[in-house]
MIDOSE-1310 file (N, C-alpha, C; in nm, 2 decimals, decimal comma, always signed):
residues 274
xxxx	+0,08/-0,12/+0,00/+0,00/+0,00/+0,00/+0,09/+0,12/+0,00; +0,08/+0,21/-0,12/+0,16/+0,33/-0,12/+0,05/+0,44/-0,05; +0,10/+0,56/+0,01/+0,02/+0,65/+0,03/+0,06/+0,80/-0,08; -0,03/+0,78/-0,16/+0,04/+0,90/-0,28/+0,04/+1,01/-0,21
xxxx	-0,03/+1,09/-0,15/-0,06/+1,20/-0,07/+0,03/+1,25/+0,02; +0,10/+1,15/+0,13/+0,25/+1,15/+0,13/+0,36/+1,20/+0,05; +0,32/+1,13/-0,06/+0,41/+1,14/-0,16/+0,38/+1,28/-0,25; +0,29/+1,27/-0,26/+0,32/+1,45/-0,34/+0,35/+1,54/-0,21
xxxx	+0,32/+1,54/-0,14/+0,38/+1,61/-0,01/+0,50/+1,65/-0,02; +0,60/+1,51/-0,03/+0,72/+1,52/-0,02/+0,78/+1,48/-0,17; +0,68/+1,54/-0,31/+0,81/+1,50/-0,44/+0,89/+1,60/-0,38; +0,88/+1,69/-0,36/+1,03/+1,77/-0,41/+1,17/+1,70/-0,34
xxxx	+1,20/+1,61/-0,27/+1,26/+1,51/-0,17/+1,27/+1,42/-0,28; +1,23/+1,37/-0,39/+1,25/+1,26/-0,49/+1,39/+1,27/-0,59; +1,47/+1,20/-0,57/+1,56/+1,20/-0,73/+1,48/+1,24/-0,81; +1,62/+1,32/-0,93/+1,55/+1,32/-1,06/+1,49/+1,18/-1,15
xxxx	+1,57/+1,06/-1,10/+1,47/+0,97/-1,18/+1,40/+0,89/-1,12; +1,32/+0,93/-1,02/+1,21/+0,92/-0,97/+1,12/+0,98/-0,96; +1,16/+1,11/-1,00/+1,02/+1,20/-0,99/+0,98/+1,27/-1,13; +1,08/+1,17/-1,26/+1,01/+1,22/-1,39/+0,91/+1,07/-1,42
xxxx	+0,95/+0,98/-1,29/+0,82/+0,87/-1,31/+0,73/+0,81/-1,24; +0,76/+0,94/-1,13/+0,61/+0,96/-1,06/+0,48/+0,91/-1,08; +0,43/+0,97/-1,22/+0,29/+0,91/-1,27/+0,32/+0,79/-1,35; +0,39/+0,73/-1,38/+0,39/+0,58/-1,45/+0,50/+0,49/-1,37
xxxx	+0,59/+0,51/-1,29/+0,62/+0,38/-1,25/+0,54/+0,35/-1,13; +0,50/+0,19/-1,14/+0,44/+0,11/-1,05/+0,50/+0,13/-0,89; +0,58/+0,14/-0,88/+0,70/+0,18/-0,74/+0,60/+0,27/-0,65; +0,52/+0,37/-0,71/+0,45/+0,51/-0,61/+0,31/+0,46/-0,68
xxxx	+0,28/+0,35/-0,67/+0,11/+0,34/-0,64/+0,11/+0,22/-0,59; +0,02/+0,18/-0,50/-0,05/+0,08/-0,40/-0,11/-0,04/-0,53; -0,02/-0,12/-0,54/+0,00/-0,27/-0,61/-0,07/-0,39/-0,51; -0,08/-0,52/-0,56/-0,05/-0,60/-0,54/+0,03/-0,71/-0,62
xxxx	+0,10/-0,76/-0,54/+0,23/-0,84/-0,62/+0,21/-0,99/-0,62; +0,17/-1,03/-0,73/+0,16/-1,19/-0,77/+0,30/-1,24/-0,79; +0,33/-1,39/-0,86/+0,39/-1,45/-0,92/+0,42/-1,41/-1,01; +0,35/-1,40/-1,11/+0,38/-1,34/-1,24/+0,34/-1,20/-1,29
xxxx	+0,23/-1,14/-1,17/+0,11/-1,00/-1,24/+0,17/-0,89/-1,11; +0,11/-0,77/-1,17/+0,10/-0,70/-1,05/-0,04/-0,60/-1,11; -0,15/-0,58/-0,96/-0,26/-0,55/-1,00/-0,24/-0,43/-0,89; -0,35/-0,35/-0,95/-0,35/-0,21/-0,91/-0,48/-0,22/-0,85
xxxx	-0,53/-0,20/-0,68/-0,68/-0,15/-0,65/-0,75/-0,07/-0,66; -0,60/+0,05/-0,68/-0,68/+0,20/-0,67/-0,64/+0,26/-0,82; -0,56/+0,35/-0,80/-0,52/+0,40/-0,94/-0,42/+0,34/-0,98; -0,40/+0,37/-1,14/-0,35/+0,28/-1,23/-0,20/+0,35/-1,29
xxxx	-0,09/+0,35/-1,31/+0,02/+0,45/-1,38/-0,02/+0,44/-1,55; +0,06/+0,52/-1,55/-0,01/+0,63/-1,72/+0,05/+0,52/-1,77; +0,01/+0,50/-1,90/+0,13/+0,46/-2,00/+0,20/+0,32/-2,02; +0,14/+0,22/-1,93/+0,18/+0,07/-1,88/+0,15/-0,05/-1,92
xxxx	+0,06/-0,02/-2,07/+0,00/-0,15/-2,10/-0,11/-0,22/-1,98; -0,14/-0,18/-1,96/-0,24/-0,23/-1,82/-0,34/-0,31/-1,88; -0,41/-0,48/-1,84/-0,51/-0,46/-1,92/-0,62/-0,56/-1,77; -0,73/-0,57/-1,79/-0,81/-0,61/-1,68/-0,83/-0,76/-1,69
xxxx	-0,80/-0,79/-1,54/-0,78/-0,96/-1,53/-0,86/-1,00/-1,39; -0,96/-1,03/-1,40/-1,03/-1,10/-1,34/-1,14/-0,98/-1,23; -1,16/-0,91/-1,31/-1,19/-0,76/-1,25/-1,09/-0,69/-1,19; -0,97/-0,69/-1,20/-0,85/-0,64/-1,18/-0,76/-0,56/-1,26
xxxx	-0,75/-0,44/-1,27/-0,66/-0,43/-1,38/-0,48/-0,43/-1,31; -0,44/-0,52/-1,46/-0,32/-0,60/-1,41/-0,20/-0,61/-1,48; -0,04/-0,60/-1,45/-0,01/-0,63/-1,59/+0,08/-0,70/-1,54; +0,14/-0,81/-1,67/+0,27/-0,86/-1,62/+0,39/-0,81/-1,55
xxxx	+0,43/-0,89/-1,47/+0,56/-0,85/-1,40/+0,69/-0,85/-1,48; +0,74/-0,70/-1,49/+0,83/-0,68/-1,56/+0,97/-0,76/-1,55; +1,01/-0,79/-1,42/+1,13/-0,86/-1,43/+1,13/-0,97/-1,42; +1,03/-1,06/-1,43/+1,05/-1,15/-1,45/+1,05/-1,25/-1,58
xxxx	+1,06/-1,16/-1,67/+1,09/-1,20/-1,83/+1,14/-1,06/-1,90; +1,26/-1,05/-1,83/+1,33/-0,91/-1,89/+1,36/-0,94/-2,05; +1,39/-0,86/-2,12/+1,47/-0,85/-2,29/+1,62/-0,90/-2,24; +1,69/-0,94/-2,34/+1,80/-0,98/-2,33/+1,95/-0,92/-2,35
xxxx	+1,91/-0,76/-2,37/+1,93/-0,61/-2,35/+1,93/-0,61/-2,19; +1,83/-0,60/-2,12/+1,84/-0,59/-1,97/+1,93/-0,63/-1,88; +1,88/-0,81/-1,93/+2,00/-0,90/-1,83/+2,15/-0,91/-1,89; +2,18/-0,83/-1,96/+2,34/-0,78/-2,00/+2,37/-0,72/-1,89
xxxx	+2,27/-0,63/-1,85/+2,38/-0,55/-1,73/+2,34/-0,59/-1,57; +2,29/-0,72/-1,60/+2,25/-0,76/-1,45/+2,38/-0,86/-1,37; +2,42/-0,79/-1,24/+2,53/-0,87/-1,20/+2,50/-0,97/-1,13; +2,61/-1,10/-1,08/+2,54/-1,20/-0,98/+2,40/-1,23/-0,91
xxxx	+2,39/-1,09/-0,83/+2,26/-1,12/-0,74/+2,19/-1,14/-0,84; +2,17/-0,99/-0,89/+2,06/-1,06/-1,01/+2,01/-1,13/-1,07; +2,12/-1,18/-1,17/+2,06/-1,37/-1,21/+2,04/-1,41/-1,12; +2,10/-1,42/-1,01/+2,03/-1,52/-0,92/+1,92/-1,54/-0,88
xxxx	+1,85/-1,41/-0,79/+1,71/-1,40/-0,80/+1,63/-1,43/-0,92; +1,68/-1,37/-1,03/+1,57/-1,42/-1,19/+1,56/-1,55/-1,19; +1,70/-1,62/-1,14/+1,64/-1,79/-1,20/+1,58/-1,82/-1,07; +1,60/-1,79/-0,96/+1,51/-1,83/-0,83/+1,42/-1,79/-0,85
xxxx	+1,32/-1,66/-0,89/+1,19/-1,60/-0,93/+1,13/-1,74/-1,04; +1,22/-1,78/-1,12/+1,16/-1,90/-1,26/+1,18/-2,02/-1,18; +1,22/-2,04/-1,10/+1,21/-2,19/-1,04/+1,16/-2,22/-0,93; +1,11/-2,06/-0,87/+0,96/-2,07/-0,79/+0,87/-2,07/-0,87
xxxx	+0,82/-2,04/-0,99/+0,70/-2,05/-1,04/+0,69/-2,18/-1,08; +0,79/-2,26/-1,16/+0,81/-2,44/-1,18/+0,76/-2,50/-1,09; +0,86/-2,46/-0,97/+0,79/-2,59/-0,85/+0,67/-2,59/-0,81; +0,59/-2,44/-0,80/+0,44/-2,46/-0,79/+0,35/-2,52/-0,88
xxxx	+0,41/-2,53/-1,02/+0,37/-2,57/-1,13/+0,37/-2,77/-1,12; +0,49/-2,79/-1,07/+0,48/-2,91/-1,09/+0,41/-3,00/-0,94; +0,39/-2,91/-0,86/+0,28/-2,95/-0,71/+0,23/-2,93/-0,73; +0,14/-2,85/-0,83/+0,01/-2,88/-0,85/-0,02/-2,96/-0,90
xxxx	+0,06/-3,01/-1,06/+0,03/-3,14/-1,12/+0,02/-3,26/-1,05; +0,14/-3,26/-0,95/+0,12/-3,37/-0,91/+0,01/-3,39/-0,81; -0,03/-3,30/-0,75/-0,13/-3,28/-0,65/-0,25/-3,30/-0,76; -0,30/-3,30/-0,89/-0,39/-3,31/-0,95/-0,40/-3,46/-0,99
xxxx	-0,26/-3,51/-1,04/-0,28/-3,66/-1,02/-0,29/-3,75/-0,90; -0,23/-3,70/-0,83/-0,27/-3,81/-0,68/-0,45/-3,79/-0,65; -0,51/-3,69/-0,70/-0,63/-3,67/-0,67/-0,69/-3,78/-0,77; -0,68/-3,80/-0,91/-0,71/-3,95/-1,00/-0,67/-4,05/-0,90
xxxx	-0,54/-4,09/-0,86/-0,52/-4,19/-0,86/-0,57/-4,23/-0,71; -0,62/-4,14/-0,64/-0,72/-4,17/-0,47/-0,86/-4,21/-0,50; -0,87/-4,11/-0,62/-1,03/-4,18/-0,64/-1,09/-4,28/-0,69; -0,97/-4,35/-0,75/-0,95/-4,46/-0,82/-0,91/-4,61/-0,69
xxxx	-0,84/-4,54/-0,64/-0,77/-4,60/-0,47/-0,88/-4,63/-0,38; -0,98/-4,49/-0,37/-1,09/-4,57/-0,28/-1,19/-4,63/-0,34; -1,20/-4,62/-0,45/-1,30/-4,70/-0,49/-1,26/-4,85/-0,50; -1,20/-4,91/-0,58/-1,15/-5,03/-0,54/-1,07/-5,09/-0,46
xxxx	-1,07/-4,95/-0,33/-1,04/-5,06/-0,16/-0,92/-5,08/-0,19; -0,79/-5,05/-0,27/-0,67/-5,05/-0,32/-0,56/-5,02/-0,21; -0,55/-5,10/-0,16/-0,40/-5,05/-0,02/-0,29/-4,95/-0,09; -0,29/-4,99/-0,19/-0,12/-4,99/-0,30/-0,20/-4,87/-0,31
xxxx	-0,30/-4,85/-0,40/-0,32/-4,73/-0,48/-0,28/-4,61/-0,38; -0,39/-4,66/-0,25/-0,39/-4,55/-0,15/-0,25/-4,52/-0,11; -0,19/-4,58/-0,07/-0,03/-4,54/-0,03/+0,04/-4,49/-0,15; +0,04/-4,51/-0,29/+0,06/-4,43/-0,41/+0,02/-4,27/-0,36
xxxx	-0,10/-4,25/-0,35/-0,15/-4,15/-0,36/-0,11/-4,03/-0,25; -0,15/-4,11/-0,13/-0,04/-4,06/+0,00/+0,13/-4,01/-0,05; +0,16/-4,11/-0,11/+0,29/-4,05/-0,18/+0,32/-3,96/-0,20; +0,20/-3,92/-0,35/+0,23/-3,83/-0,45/+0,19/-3,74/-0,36
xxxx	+0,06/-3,69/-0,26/+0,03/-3,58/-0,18/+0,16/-3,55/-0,11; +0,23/-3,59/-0,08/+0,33/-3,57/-0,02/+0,44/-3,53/-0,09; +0,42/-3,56/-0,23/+0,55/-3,54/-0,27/+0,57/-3,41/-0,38; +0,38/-3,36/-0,36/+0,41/-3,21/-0,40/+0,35/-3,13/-0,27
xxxx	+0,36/-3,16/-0,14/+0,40/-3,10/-0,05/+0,53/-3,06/-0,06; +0,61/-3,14/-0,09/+0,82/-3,09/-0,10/+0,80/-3,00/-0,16; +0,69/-3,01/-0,31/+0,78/-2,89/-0,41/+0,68/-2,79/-0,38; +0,60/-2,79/-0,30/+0,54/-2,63/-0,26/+0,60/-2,61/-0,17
xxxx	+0,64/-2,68/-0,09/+0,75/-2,59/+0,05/+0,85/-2,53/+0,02; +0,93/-2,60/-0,09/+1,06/-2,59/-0,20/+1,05/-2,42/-0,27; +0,87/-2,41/-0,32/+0,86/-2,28/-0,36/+0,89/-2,17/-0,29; +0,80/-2,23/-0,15/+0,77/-2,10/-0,11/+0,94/-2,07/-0,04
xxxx	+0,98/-2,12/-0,02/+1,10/-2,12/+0,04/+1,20/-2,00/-0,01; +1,16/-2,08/-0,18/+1,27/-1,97/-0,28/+1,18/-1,81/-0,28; +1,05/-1,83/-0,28/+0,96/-1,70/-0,24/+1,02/-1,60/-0,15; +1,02/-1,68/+0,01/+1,10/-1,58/+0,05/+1,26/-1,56/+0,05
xxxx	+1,33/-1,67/-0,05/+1,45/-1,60/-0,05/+1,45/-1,49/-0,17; +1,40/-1,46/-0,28/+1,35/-1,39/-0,33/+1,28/-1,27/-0,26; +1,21/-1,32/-0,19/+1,18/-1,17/-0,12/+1,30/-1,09/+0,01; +1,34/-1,20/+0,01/+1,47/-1,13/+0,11/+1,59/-1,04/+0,02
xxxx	+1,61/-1,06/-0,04/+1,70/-1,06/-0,17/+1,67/-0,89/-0,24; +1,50/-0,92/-0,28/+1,48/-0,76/-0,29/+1,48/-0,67/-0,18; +1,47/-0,69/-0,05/+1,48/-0,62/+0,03/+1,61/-0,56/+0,10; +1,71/-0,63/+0,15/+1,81/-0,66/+0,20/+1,92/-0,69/+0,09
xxxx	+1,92/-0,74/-0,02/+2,03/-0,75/-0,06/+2,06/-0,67/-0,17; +2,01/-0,66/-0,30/+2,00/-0,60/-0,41/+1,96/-0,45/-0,34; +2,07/-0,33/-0,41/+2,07/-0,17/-0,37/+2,07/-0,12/-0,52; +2,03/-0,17/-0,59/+1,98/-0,10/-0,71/+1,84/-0,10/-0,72
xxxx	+1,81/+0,01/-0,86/+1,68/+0,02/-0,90/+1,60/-0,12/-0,97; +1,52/-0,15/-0,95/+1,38/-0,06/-0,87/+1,39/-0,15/-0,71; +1,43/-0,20/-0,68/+1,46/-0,24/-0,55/+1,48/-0,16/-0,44; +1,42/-0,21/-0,31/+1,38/-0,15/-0,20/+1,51/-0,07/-0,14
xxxx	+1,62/-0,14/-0,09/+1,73/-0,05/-0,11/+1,77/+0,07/-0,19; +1,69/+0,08/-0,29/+1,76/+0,19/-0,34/+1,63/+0,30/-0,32; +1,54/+0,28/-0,25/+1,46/+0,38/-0,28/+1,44/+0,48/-0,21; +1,40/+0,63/-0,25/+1,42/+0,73/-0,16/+1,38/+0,70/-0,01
xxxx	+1,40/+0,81/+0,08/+1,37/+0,76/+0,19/+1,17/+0,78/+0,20; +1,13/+0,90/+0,15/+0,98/+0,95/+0,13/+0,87/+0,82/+0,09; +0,98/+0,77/-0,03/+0,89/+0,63/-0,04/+0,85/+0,54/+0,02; +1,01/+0,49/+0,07/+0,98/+0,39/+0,18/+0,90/+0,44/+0,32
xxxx	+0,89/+0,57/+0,35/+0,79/+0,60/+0,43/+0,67/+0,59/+0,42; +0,63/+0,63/+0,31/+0,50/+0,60/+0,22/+0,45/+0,47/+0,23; +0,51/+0,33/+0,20/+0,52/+0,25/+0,11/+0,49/+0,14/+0,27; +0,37/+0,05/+0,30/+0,36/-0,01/+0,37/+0,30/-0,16/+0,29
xxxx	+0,43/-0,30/+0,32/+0,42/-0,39/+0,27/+0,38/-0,51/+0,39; +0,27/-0,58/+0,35/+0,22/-0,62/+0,37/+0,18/-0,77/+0,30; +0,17/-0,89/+0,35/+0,11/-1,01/+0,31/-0,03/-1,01/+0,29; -0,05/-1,11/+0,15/-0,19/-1,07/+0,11/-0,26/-1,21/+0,17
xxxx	-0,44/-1,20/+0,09/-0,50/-1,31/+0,16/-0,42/-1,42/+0,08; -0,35/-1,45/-0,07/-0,28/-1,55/-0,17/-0,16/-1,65/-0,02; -0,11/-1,55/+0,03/-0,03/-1,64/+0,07/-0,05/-1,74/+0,20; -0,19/-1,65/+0,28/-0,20/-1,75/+0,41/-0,22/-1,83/+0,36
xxxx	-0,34/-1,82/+0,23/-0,45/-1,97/+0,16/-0,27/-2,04/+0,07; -0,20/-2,02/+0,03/-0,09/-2,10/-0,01/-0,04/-2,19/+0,11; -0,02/-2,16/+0,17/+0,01/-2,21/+0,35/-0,07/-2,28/+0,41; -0,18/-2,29/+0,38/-0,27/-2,33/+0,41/-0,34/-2,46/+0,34
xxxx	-0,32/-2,46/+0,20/-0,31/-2,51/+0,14/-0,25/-2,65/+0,14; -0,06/-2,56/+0,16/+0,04/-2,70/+0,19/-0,03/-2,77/+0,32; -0,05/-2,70/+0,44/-0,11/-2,75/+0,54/-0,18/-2,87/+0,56; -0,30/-2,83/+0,44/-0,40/-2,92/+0,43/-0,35/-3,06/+0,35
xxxx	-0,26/-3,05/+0,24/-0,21/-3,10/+0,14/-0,15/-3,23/+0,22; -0,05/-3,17/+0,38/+0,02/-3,28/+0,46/-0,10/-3,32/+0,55; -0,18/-3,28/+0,58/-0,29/-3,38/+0,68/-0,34/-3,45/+0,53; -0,36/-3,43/+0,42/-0,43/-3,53/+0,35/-0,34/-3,67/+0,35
xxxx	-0,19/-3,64/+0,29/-0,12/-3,71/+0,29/-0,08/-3,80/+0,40; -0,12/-3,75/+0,51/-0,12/-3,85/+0,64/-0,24/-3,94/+0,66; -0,31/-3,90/+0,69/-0,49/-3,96/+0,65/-0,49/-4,07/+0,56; -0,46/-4,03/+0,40/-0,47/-4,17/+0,31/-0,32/-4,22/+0,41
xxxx	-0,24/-4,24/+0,43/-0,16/-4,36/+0,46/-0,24/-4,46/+0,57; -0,30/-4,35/+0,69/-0,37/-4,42/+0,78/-0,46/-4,50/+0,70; -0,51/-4,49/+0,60/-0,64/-4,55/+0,53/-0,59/-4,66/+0,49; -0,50/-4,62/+0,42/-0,35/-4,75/+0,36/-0,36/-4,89/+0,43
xxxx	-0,32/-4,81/+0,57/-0,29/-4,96/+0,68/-0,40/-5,00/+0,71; -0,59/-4,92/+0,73/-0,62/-4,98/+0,79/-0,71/-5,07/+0,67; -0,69/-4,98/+0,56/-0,74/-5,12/+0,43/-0,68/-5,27/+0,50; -0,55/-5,22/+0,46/-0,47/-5,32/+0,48/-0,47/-5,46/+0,58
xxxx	-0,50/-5,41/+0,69/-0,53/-5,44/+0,81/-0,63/-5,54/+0,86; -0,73/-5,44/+0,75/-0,88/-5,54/+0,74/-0,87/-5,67/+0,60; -0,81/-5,63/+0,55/-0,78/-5,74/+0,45/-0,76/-5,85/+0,48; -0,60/-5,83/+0,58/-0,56/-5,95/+0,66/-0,63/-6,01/+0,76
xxxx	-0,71/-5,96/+0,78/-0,77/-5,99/+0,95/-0,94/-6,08/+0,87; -0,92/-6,05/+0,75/-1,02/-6,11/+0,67/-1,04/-6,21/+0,61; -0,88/-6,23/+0,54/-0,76/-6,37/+0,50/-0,75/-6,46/+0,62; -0,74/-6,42/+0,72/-0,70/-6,51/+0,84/-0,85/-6,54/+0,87
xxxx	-0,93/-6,46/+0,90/-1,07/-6,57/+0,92/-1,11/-6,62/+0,85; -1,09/-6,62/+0,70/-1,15/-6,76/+0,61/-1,03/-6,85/+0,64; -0,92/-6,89/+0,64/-0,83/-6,99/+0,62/-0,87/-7,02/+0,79; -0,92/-6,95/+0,89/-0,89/-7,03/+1,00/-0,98/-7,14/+1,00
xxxx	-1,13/-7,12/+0,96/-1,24/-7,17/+0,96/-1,21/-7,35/+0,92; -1,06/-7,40/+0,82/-1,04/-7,48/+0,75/-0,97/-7,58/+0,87; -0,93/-7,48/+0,97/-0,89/-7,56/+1,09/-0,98/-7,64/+1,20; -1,11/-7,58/+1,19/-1,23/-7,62/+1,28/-1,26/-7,78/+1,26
xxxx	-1,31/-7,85/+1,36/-1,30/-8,00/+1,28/-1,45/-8,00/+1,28; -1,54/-7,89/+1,24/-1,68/-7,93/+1,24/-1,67/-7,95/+1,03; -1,56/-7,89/+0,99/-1,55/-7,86/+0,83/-1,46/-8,00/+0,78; -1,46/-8,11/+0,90/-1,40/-8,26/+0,85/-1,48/-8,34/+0,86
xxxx	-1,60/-8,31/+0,99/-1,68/-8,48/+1,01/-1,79/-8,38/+1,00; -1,84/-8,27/+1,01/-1,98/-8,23/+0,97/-2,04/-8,19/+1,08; -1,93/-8,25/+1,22/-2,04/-8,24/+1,36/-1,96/-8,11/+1,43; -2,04/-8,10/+1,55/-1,98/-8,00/+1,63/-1,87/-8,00/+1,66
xxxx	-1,77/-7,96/+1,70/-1,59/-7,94/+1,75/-1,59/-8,00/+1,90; -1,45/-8,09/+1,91/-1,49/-8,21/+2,05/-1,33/-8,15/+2,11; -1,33/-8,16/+2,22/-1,17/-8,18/+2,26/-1,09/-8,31/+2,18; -1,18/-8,38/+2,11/-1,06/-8,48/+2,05/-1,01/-8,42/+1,88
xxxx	-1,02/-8,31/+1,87/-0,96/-8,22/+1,79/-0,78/-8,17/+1,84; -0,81/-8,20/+2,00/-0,68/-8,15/+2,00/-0,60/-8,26/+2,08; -0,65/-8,40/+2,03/-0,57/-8,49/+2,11/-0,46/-8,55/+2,00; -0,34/-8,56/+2,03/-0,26/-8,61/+1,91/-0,21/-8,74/+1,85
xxxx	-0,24/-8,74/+1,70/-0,22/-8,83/+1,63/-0,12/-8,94/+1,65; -0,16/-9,06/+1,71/-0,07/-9,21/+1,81/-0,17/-9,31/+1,74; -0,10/-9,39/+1,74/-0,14/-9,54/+1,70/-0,29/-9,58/+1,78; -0,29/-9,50/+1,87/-0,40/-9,58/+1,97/-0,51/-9,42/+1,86
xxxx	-0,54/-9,34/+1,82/-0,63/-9,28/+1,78/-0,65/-9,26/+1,63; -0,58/-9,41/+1,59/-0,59/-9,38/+1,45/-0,71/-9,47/+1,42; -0,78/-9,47/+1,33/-0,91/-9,55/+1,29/-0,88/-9,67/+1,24; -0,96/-9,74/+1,23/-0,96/-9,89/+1,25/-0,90/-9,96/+1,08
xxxx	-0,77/-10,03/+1,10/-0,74/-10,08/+0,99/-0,71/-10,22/+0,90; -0,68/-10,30/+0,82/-0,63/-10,42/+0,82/-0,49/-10,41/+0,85; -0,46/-10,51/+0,96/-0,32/-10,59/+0,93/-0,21/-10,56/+0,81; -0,10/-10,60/+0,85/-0,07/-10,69/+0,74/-0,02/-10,83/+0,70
xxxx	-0,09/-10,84/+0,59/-0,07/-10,99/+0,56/-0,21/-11,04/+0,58; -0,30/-10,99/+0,62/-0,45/-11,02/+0,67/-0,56/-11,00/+0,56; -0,46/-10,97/+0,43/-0,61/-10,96/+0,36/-0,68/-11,02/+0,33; -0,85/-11,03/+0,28/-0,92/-11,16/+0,28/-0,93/-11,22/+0,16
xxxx	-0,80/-11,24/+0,08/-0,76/-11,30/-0,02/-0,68/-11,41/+0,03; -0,61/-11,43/+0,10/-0,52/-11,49/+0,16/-0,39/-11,40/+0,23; -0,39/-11,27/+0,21/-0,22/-11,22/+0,22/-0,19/-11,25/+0,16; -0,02/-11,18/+0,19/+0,10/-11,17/+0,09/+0,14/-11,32/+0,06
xxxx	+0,22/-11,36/+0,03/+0,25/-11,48/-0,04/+0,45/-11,52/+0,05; +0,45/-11,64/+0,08/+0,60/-11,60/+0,19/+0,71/-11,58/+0,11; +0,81/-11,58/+0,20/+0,91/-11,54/+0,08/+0,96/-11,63/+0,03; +1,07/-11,61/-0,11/+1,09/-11,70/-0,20/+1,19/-11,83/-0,12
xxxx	+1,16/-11,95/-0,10/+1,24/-12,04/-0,06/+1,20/-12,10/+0,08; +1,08/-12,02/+0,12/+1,05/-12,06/+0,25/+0,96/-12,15/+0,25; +0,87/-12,25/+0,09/+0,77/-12,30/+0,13/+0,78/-12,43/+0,20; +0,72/-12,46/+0,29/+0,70/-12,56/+0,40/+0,72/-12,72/+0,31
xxxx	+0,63/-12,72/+0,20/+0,65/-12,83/+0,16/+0,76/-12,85/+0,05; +0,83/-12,81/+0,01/+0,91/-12,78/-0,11/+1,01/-12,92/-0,10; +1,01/-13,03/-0,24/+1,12/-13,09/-0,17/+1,25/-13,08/-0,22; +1,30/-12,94/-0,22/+1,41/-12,87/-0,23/+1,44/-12,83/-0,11
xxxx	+1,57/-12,84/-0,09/+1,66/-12,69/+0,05/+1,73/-12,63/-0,01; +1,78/-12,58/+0,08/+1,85/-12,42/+0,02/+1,98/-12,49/+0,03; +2,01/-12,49/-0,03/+2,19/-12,52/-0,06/+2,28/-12,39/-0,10; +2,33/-12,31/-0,06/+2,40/-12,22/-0,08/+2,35/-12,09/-0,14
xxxx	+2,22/-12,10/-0,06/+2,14/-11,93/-0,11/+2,05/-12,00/-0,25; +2,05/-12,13/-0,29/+1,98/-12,18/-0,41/+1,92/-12,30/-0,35; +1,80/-12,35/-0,41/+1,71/-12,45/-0,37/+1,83/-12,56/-0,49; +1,84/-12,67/-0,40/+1,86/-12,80/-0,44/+1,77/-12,93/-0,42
xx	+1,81/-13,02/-0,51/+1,71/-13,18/-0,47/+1,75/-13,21/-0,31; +1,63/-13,28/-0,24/+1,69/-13,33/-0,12/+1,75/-13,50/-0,14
């Protein structure tokens, strides 16, 4: 929020090249500063290509896609902040995508009761939580940077003192709901995991009561369950069987050389005449 009225108070206190752009640079009127726009609430500067965005009149942010005339005379910091300015706007780019696919692949996850899916999806919620923390991070090192470090134009270091008297900066409603956002983004991503296990959980606990049912001995003889389910398998509780040698054919047959009436003997492991 600029206070112009301050400010024409105190032009005559203004550099010469500040006060031949008084009425058109954005610097001496009450902005708001996006990612990429800056939008005007009250009055607008002469001359700026302004055009209206969302009942807002708004224009793109100049430094953040300078001509290549500009960034010739930009030293260190500067690049630096420009590629940190383009690789905050990326990372929120690619948390959202991914935050748009983990929303497919949960609704897909709870519908078919999916452990896997759901823990996928918990994933991916989490894993454009990193790259919006990642943003905001470079947000405020970017904002530290125009403040505190960069002492050139149009940066806050360099500006008269009347201005920065003027000039009261402030967080908008964009960034609590960004924070807020991530906020919500990590309780979701905690929640599906819990869902995860307890899919999971119930599955098993679901697996084990059909397979146990196979252990009951009412699913062998048909009757009710006895204590002799758990008495163990011995000769004395096996069911009733034949012999051997008792079959009611005659049995097995003796062994070779043993017959009673034979009138051969065994002569050296071989049947001979007697």
């Amino acid at each position: 929020m600029v206070d112009r009225k301050f400010l024409i108070e105190r032009k005559a206190e203004l550099d010469k090249k500040y006060e031949r752009h008084f009425v058109s640079d954005p610097l001496f009127y009450s902005r708001n500063q996006g990612l990429a726009h800056l939008c005007f609430p009250d009055l607008v500067p002469n001359s700026i290509g302004s055009y209206s965005k969302f009942g807002s009149v708004c224009i793109t942010s100049p430094d953040l896609w300078p001509d290549s005339a500009q960034t010739q005379k930009y030293n260190g910091a500067q690049m630096q902040r420009l590629w940190m300015q383009r690789g905050m706007i990326c990372l929120f780019i690619v948390g959202l995508c991914v935050c748009v696919l983990a929303l497919g692949v949960g609704i897909v996850g709870c519908y078919r009761r999916s452990p896997k899916l759901v823990g996928w999806t918990a994933m991916m919620f989490l894993l454009s939580v990193l790259f919006m923390i990642f943003g905001m991070l470079l947000w405020h090192y970017v904002n530290y940077m125009e403040r505190k470090v960069l002492d050139m134009y149009p940066f806050y270091q360099d500006w008269p003192r009347s201005l920065k008297q003027a000039t009261r900066i402030t967080f908008g409603w964009s960034y609590i709901v960004c924070w807020v956002g991530i906020g919500c983004s990590a309780f979701t991503a905690f929640l599906l995991w819990l869902s995860r296990r307890a899919i999971r959980d119930e599955e098993e606990s679901l697996y084990e009561q059909k397979h146990a049912q196979y252990l009951q001995q009412q699913y062998y003889g048909g009757g009710a369950p006895s204590d002799k389910s758990l008495v163990p398998l011995t000769a004395a509780t096996l069911p009733p069987h034949y012999g051997y040698g008792t079959y009611g054919y005659g049995g097995y047959p003796a062994y070779y050389g043993q017959y009673a009436a034979s009138p051969y003997g065994l002569y050296g492991g071989y049947y001979a005449p007697v």
